[in-house]
C-alpha positions as CSV (number, residue, x, y, z in Angstrom):
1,X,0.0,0.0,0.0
2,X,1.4,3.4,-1.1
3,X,2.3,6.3,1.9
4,X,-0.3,8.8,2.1
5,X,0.7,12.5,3.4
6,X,-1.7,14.8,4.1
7,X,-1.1,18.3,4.9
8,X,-3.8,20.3,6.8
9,X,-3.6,24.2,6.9
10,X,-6.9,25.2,8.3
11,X,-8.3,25.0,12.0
12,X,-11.3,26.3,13.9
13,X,-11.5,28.4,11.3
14,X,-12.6,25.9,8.6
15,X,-14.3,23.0,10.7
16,X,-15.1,20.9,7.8
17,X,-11.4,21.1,5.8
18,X,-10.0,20.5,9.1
19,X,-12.2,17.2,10.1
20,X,-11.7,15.8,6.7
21,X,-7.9,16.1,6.8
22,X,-8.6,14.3,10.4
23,X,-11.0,11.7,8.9
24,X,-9.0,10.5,6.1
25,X,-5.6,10.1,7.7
26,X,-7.6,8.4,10.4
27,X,-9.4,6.0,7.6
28,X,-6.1,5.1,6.0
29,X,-4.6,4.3,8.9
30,X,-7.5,2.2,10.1
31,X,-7.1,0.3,6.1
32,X,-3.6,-0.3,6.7
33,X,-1.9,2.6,4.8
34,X,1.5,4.2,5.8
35,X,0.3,7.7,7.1
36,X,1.7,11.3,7.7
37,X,-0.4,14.0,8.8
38,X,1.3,17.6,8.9
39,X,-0.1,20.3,11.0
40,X,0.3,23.5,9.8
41,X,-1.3,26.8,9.3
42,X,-4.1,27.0,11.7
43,X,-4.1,23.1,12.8
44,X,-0.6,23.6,14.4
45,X,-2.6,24.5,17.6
46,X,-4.0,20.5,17.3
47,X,-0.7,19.6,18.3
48,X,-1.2,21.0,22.0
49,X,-3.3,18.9,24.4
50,X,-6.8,19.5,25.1
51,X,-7.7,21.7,21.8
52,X,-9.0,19.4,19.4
53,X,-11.5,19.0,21.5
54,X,-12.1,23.1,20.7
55,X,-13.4,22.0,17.2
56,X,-17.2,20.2,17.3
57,X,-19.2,19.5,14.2
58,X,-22.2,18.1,13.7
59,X,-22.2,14.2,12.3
60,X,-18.5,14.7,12.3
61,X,-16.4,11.7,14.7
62,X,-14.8,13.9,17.4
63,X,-11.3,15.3,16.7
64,X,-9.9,13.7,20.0
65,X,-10.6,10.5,18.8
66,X,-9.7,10.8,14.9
67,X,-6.4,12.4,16.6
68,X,-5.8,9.4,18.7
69,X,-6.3,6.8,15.8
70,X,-3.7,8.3,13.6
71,X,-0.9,9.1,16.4
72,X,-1.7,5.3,17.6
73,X,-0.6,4.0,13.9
74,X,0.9,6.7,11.9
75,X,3.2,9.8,12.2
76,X,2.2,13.4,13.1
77,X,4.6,16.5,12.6
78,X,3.9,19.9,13.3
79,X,5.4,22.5,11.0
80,X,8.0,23.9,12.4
81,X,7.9,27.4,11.0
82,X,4.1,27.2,12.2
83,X,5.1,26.2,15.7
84,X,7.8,28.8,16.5
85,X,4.8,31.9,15.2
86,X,2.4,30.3,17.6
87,X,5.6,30.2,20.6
88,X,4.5,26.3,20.8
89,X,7.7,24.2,21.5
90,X,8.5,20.4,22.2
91,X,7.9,20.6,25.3
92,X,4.1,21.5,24.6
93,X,2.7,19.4,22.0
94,X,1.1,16.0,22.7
95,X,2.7,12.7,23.2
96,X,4.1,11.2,19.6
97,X,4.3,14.6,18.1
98,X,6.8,15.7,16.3
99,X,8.0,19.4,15.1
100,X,9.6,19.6,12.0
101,X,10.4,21.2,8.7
102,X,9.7,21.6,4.6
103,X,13.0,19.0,4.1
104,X,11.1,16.0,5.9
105,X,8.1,17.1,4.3
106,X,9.3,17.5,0.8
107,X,11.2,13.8,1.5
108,X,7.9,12.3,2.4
109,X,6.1,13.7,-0.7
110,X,8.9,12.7,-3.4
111,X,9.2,8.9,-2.1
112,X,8.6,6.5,-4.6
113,X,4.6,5.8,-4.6
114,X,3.7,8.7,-1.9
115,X,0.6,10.2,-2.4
116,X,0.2,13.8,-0.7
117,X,-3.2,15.9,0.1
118,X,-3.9,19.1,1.1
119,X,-6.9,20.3,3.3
C-alpha cells in the first residue's frame, strides 16, 4: 500500500477542511496505509493537548478520537515554521508529536509511490 501524506492548513476556522484532513488520515490508517499528517497553518494549535477538543461538528467523529487513531498507527509532525509563530515548543505538543520542517516534508512527498493531500 502506497504512503499517504496529508497536509492540513486550516483550524477552527474551517471546521469541515479540518475534520476531513482528520478523517482521512484516520481512515487510512485504520485500512492499513503508511500515514503522515502535517499540521500546519491554523491546525498547528491541534498539536497541544486539550484543543481538538475546541473543534465540534455536527455528524463529524470527534477530533480527540480521529487524533488518537492516527498518532496510535501513523506519524504526526507539526510544521516547524508554524510552531515557532504560535511560541508552541517540544515541550508543549502531545505525546508522539513531532516538530519539524519543509526538508522531511518534501522527502515524504517525493518517495517513490507517496501520495500527498492538502486540506
Amino acid at each position: 500500500m502506497r504512503q499517504l501524506v496529508i497536509k492540513t492548513t486550516a483550524g477552527l476556522d474551517r471546521p469541515e477542511a479540518t475534520n476531513q484532513a482528520f478523517t482521512v488520515a484516520a481512515a487510512a490508517v485504520a485500512s492499513g496505509a503508511e500515514v503522515s499528517l502535517w499540521l500546519t497553518g491554523e491546525s498547528a494549535w491541534f498539536a497541544l493537548p486539550g484543543r481538538a477538543a475546541d473543534l465540534a461538528l455536527e455528524h463529524a467523529t470527534p477530533l480527540p478520537d480521529l487524533l488518537d487513531v492516527v498518532l496510535a498507527a501513523g506519524t504526526v509532525t507539526l510544521c516547524t515554521q508554524c510552531a515557532a509563530r504560535r511560541d508552541i515548543t517540544e515541550a508543549d505538543v502531545l505525546p508522539g508529536i513531532r516538530i519539524a520542517g519543509s526538508a522531511l516534508f518534501t522527502e515524504e512527498i517525493l518517495r517513490d509511490g507517496a501520495q500527498a493531500l492538502v486540506y
